[in-house]
C-alpha positions in Angstrom: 111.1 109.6 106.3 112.3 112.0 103.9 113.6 112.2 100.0 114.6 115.2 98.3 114.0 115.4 94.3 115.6 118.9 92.5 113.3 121.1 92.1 109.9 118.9 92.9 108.6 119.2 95.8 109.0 115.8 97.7 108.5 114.2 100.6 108.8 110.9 102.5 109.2 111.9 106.3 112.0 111.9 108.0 113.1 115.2 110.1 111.2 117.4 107.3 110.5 121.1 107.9 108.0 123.9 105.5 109.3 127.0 104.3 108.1 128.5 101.2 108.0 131.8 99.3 105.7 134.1 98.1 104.6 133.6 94.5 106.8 131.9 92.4 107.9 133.1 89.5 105.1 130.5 87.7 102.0 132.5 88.5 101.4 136.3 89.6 98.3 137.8 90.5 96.3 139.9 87.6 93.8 142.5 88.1 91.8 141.1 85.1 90.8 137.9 87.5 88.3 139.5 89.5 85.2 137.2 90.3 87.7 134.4 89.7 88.2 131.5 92.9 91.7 132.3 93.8 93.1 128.9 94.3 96.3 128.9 96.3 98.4 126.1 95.5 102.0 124.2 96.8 104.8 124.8 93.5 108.1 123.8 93.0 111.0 123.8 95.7 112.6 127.3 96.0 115.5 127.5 93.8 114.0 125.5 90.5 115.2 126.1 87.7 113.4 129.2 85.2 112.8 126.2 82.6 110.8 124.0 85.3 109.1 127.7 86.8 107.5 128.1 82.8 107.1 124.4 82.4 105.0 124.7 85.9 103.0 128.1 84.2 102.4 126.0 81.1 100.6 123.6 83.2 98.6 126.4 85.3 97.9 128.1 82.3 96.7 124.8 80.5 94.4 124.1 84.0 92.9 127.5 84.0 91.7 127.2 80.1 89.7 124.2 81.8 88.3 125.9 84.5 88.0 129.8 83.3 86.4 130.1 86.9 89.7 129.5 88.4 92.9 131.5 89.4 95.6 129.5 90.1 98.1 131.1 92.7 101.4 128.9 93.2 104.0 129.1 96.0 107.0 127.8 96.4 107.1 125.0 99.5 109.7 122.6 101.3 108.2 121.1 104.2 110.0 121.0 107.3 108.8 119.7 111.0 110.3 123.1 112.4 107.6 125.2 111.1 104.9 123.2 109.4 102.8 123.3 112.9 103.1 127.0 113.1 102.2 127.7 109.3 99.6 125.1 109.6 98.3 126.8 112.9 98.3 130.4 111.6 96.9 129.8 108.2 99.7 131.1 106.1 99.7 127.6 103.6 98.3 127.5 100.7 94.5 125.9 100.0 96.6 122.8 98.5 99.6 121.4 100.3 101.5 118.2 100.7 102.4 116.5 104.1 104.4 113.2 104.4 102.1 109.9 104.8 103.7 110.1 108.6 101.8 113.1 109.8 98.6 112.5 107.6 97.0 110.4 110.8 97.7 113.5 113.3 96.5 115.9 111.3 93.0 113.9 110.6 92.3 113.1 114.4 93.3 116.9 115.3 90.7 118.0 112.1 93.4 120.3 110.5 92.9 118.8 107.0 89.0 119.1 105.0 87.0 115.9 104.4 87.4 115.1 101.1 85.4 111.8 100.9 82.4 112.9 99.6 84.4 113.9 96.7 86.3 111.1 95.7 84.6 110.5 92.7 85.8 113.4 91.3 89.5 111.8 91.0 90.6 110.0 88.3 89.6 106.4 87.9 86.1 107.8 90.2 88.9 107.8 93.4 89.8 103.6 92.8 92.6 104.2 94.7 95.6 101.6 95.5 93.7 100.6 99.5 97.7 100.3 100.4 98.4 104.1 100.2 94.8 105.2 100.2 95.2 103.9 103.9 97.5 107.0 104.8 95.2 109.8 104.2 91.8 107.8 106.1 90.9 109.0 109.2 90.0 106.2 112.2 85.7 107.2 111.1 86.9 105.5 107.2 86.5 108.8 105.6 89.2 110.2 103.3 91.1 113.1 103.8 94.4 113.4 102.1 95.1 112.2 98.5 98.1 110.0 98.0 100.2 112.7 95.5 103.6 111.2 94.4 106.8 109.7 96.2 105.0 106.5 97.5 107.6 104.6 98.3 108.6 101.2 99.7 112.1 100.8 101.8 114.5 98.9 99.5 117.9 97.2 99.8 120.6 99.1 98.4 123.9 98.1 97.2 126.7 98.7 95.2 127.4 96.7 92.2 131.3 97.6 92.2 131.6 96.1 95.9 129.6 92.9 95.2 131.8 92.1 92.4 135.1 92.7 94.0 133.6 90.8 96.8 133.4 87.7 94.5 129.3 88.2 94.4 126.9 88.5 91.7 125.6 91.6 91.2 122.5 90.4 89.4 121.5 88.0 92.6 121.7 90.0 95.6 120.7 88.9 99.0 116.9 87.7 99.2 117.2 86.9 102.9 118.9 88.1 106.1 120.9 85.9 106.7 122.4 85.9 102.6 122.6 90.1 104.0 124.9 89.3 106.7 127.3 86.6 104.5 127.1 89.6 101.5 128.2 91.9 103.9 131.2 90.2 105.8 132.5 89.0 102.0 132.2 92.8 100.8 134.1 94.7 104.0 136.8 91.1 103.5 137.5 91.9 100.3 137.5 96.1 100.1 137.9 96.9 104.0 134.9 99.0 103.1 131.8 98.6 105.0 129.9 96.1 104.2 126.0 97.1 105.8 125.6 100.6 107.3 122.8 101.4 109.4 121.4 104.9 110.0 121.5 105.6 113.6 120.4 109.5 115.0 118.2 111.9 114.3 115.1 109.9 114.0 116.4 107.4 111.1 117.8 104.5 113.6 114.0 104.3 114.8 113.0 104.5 111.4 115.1 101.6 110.0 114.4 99.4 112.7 111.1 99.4 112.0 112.1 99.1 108.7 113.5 95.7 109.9 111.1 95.0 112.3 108.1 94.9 109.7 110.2 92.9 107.4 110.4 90.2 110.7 106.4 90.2 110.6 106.5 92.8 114.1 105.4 96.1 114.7 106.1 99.0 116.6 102.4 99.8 118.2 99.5 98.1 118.2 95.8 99.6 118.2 92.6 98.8 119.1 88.6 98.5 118.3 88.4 102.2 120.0 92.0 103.5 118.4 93.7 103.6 121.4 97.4 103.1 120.5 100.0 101.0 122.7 103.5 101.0 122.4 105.3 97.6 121.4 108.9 98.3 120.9 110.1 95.5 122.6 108.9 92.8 120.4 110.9 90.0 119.1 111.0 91.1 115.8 112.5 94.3 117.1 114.8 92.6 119.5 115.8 90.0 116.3 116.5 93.3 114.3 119.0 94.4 116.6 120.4 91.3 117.5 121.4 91.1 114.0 123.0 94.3 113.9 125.0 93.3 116.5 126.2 90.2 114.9 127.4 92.3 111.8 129.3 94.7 114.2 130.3 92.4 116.7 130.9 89.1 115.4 131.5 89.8 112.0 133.1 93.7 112.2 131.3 94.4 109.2 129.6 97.6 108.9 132.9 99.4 109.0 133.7 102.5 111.9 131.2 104.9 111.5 127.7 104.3 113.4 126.4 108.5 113.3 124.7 108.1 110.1 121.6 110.0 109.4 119.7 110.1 105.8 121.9 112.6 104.5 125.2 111.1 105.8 124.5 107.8 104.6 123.4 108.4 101.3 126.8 110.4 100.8 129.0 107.7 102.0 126.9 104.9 99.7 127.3 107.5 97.0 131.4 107.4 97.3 131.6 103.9 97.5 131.9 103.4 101.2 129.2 101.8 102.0 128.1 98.2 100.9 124.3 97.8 101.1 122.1 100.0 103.2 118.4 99.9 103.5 116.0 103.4 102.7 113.3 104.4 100.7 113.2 103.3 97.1 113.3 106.8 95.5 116.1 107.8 97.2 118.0 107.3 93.9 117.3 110.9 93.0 119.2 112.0 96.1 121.9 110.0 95.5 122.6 111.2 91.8 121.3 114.2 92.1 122.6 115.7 95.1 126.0 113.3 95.9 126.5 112.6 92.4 126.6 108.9 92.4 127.7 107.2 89.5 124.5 105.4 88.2 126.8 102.0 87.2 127.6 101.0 90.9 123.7 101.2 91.8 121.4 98.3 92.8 118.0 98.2 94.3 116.4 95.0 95.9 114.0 94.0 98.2 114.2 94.1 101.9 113.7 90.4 102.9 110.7 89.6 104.4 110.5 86.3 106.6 108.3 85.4 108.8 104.0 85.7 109.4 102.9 89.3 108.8 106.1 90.4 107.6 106.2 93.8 105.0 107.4 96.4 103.6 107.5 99.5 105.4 106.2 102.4 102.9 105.5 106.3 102.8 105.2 109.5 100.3 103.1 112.3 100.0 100.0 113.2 100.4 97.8 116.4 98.8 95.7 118.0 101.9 93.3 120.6 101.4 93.3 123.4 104.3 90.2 122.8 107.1 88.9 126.2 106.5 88.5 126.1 102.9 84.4 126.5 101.7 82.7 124.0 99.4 83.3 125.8 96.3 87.5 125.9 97.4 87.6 122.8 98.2 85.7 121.3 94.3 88.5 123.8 93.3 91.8 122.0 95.1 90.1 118.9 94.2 90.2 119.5 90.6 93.7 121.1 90.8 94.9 118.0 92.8 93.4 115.5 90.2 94.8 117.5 87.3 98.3 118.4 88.9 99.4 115.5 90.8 97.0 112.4 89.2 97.1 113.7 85.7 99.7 111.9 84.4 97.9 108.3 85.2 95.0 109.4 83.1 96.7 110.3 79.7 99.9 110.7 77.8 99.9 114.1 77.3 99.7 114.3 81.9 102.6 112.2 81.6 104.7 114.1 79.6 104.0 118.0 80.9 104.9 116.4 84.3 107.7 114.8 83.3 109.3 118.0 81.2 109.4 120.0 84.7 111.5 116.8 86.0 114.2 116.8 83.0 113.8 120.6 83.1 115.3 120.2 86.7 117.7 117.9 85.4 116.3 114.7 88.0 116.1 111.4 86.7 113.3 110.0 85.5 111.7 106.3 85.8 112.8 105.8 89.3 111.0 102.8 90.8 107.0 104.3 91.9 103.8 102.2 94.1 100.6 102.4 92.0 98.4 105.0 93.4 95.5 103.5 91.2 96.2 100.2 89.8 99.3 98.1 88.5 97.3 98.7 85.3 97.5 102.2 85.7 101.3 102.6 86.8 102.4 100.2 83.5 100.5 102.7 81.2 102.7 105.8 82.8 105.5 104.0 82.6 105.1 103.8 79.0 104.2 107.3 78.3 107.8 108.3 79.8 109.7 105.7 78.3 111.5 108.2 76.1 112.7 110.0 78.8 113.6 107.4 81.0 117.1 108.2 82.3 117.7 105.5 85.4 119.2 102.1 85.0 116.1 100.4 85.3 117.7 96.9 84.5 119.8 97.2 87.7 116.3 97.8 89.9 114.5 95.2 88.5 115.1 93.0 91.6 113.0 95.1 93.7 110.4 96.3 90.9 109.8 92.7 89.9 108.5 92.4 93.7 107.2 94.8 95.0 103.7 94.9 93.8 103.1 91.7 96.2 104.4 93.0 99.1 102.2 94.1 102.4 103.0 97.6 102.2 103.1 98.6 106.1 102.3 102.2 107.7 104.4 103.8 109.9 103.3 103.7 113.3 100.2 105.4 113.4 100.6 107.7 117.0 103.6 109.9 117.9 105.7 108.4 114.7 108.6 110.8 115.6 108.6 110.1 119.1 108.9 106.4 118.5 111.5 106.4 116.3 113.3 108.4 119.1 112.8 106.5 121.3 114.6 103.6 119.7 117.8 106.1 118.3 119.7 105.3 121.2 118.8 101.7 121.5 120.6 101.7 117.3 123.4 103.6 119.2 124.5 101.5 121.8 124.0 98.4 119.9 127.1 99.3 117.7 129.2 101.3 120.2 128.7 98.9 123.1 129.6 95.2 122.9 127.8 94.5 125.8 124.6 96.4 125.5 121.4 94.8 127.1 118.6 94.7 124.4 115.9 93.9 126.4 116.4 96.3 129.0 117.1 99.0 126.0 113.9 98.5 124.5 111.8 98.1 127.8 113.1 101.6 128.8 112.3 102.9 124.9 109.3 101.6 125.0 108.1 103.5 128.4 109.4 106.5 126.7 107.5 105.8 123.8 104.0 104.8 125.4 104.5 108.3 127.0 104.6 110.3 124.3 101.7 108.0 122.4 99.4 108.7 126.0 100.0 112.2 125.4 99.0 112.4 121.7 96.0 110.8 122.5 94.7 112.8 126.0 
């Protein structure tokens, strides 16, 4: 699903669309360049700040001192599901652009992204890659297309601080299984009348979160076999657990409050002003919810989404780096190098760490927000260090969730038709909390004809 970060262009997937500028203000074309590879490359969000624009010209300027035989072109880019196929289709992106770990998969199987295996060594750490995310960018032949790029996230648990301590709960302990979830959440909407768990619902985000669940029960949403032929399996009992939990908390317990539209936007504003108790979404969604709903870092707290059960894990996604199909040889050694400089820098040395950095506190987003190792732990710790001075989150009240996460089964979203699943199972989220006497299974048996439609048709 999807997280915004000011003026960095982010993704995670969720109903994402890409609309992007000419040149940005960071890089114009010169006359002098002439015999020059023009290298076309994804920017900042439109609307960045002139500091992070000549912060971002710093950085191509510093690249193209390295690589005289390169002109580096950047754009401006926000990708969004409502025009990415047709930009993709007609050619118009740039050599170098980023697509959410949900639509890396399609893209492979359909060959609209270049092969990039053969060059893996030319990454940093010879292409060692974190096999968790690596996973997202591998086509079904083992070859590598994509480069994991930044915003590789985990789903959290997160909750408000305030609430847990008006509720009579320790902040510092927060729930570590479902069940401490539920008795969290009935204590918090007791004591405030505010909601105690909120659940997204429409616009693709109740499928999302109940796979969220689902994974963390040890099920899964699809299964697929020897040849890659995908089948729907929405009505497991992982799923069907999920839900009967939710209804429990709406039900039985009437605690997750009066509103049951919620989407990622919605929901992150109401957590943001207090109204929410706990919800569960990507880990980096932190930036969103300071940045752009101007949460008040001292209520926030970040855990782990129980797992329980065999199999269970932790659903995850980001961004990748994709290099266009129709790019030559010499384009592609060109994006590769841009890639490994621009996005994988800053895990190779200080001086990475810090230029990338600047264009974040240039933007004014926080920095030191929770991150997956795209290389190793090893590699992540080092980072970390490097932006310590800048470091302007309340790590201490994460720590709950950092101190875990590295163990976690990091889980893909399902593989086929990802959108189409998780609409497929909005309406089952739906009635679940607007009808008392909704009929799970025969919710997620119709979903999951719906589903294994839309999967059969992706794969003819």
């Amino acid at each position: 699903m999807k997280t915004y970060i000011k003026g960095l262009a982010v993704v995670g997937a969720l109903s994402l669309a890409v609309s992007f500028a000419a040149c940005s203000p960071a890089n114009n074309d010169d006359p002098g360049d002439s015999g020059k590879l023009n290298l076309t490359v994804v920017g900042l969000l439109p609307g960045s700040t002139e500091e992070a624009y000549a912060r971002l010209a710093e950085q191509v300027a510093d690249f193209e001192k390295s690589n005289p035989d390169i002109k580096v072109t950047t754009v401006d880019y926000e990708w969004k599901a409502t025009t990415f196929a047709a930009d993709l289709a007609g050619g118009t992106l740039p050599d170098v652009f980023e697509i959410p770990f949900t639509d890396g998969k399609t893209l492979i199987a359909n060959n609209q992204i270049a092969n990039v295996n053969d060059l893996l060594a030319e990454f940093p750490y010879k292409g060692a890659f974190n096999e968790g995310v690596l996973q997202y960018g591998k086509g079904s032949d083992g070859q590598v297309y994509a480069i994991p790029a930044k915003s590789i996230y985990g789903v959290g648990l997160h909750y408000n601080r305030d609430l847990f301590t008006q509720a009579g709960l320790d902040p510092d302990q927060p729930p570590a299984t479902w069940d401490e979830v539920r008795t969290a959440a009935k204590a918090i909407s007791d004591a405030t009348g505010v909601a105690g768990f909120c659940q997204m619902a429409q616009s693709n985000t109740g499928g999302w979160q109940i796979t969220v669940d689902t994974y963390a029960r040890g099920g899964r949403m699809e299964t697929v076999d020897a040849d890659g032929k995908a089948t729907a399996t929405l009505d497991n009992d992982a799923t069907k657990a999920s839900l009967e939990f939710l209804k429990e908390l709406r039900w039985t317990d009437n605690s997750m409050g009066a509103n049951f539209t919620y989407d990622w936007g919605s929901i992150n504003q109401a957590f943001a002003a207090g109204q929410c108790g706990m919800y569960t979404s990507g880990q980096d969604v932190y930036v969103n919810l300071v940045d752009a709903n101007g949460m008040s870092p001292d209520i926030y707290g970040l855990a782990m989404v129980p797992l329980e059960g065999a199999d269970s894990g932790v659903l995850g996604g980001g961004t990748l780096a994709a290099i266009s199909v129709n790019a030559d040889d010499a384009t592609k050694a060109a994006a590769v190098k841009w890639i490994s400089y621009f996005y994988l820098g800053r895990y190779v040395d200080q001086a990475g760490a810090v230029a990338y950095t600047e264009i974040a506190v240039a933007n004014g987003t926080p920095v030191g927000v929770p991150e997956l190792p795209i290389f190793s732990d090893a590699a992540l710790k080092d980072y970390q260090t490097w932006i310590e001075p800048y470091i302007n989150v309340p790590v201490d009240q994460m720590t709950p969730f950092t101190s875990q996460i590295g163990s976690a089964k990091l889980v893909n979203e399902p593989p086929v038709s990802t959108q189409d699943v998780y609409a497929a199972l909005d309406p089952v989220v739906q009635a679940v909390l607007t009808d008392q006497n909704a009929d799970i299974d025969a919710l997620l048996a119709e979903a999951n004809v719906a589903a294994q439609r839309e999967i059969d048709r992706a794969q003819s």
